[in-house]
N, C-alpha and C positions, 0 to 999 in steps of 0.2 A: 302775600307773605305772612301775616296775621292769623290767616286762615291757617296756615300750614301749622304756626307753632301755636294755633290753639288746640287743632287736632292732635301734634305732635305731645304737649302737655297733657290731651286728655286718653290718652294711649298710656303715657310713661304712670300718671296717677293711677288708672287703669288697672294696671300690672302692679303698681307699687301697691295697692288696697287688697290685691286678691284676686280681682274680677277672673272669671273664663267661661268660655263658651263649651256651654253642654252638647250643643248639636248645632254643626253652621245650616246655614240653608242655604240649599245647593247654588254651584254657582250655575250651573246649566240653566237654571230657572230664570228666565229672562221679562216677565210680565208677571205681578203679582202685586195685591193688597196688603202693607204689612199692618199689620193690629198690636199696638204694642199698649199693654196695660199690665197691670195697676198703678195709671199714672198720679202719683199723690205728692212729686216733690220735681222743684227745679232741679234737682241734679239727675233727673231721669235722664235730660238733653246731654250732659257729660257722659255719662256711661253709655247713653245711644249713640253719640258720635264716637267715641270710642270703638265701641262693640262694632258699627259700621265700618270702621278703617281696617280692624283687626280680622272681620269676617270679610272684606274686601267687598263689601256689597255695593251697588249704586242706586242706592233707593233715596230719595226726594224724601221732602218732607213741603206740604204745601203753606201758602203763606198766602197775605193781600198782596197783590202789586206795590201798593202804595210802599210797602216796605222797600222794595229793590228802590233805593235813588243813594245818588251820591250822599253821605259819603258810605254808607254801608254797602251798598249795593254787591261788590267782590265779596266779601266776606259772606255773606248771607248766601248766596251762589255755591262758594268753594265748600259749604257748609251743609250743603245739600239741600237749599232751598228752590224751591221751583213757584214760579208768580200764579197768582191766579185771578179773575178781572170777577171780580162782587156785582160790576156793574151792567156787564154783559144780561141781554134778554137772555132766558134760559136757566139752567141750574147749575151748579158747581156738577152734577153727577154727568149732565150730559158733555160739560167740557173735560171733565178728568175722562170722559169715555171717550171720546174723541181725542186725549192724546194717548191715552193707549193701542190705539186704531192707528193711530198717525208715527209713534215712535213704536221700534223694536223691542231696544231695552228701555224700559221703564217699569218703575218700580215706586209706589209712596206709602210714606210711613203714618201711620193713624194713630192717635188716643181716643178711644171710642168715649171715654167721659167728655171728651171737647175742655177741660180745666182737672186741675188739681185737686180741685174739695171734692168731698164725698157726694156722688149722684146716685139716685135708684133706676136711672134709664138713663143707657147710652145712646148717644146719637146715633141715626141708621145710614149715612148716606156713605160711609165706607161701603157698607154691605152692596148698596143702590148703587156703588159705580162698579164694584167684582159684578156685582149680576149683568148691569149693564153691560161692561166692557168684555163678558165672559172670562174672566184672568182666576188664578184663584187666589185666597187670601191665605195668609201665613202668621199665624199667632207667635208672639214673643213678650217674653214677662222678664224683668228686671229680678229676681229672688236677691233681695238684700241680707237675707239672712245665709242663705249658705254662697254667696255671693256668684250666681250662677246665670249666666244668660240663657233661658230655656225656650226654645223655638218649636212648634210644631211641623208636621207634616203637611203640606199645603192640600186642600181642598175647592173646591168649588160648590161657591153658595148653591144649594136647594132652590132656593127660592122660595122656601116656608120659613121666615125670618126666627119665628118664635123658637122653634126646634135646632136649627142652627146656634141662635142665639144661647141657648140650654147649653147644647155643647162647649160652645166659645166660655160662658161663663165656670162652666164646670174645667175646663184645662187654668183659664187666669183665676179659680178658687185655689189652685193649690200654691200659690206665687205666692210669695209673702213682699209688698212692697215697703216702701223706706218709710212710711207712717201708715199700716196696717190699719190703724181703726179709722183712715182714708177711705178704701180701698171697700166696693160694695157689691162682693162677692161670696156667694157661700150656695 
């Protein structure tokens, strides 16, 4: 119940500030990486839940296990969290690869900076479970200035990180996030 009226608030603010969606992604697309940057503020998660309910999408967002326990557990679920075990031999890529292999629809949502401050390298292991799990990834950027949700056309990683990476950087260079001189793109 929580879940519903925080989703429910973060839609109505949503709408009441401006927000819209430049381009949904498609709902056909049933397996994919979403890449969502320049992440530089807590309320990137409000307007992503949001933007998620309003674009009807069912994309995850990954988390520690440790988090799903009473009493949060519902909420964090209903909110698009999906667990994932730190502890397991093996890597996070090969178990996000394996549940793309194992579910239909599945879908998760990535900050390639892994934090809010400003980074000069993103973490790679988004890219390591599209290549792994073969899915493609789907860039999407918060524009706080013209208050725009901008999504790209899904692709599937190369395999030549660096050149991808070029690309990826050059679509999230034109986003303007919620603290810009965050944001370490150009």
């Amino acid at each position: 119940m929580i879940s519903k009226l925080f989703i429910w608030l973060c839609v109505r603010w949503f709408r009441f500030t401006g927000w819209h969606i430049s381009k949904p992604i498609p709902q056909s697309l049933r397996q994919y990486v979403l890449v969502v940057a320049p992440h530089t503020s807590n309320i990137d998660f409000f307007v992503g839940v949001a933007a998620r309910k309003v674009m009807k999408l069912n994309v995850k967002f990954i988390a520690k296990k440790e988090l799903f326990s009473f009493p949060i557990k519902g909420l964090i679920l209903n909110l698009g969290g999906f667990p994932v075990d730190r502890s397991i031999k093996g890597s996070l890529v090969d178990q996000m690869a394996k549940n793309f292999e194992n579910i239909n629809d599945f879908a998760i949502t990535v900050a390639p900076e892994g934090t809010r401050s400003k980074v000069n390298t993103w973490k790679t292991g988004f890219y390591h479970i599209a290549l792994k799990a073969e899915v493609p990834i789907v860039m999407c950027g918060f524009d706080y200035q013209k208050k725009w949700i901008i999504s790209s056309e899904p692709f599937f990683p190369s395999g030549d990180i660096e050149s991808d990476f070029i690309k990826m950087h050059k679509f999230f260079g034109k986003i303007v996030s919620k603290y810009p001189k965050k944001a370490g793109y150009s």
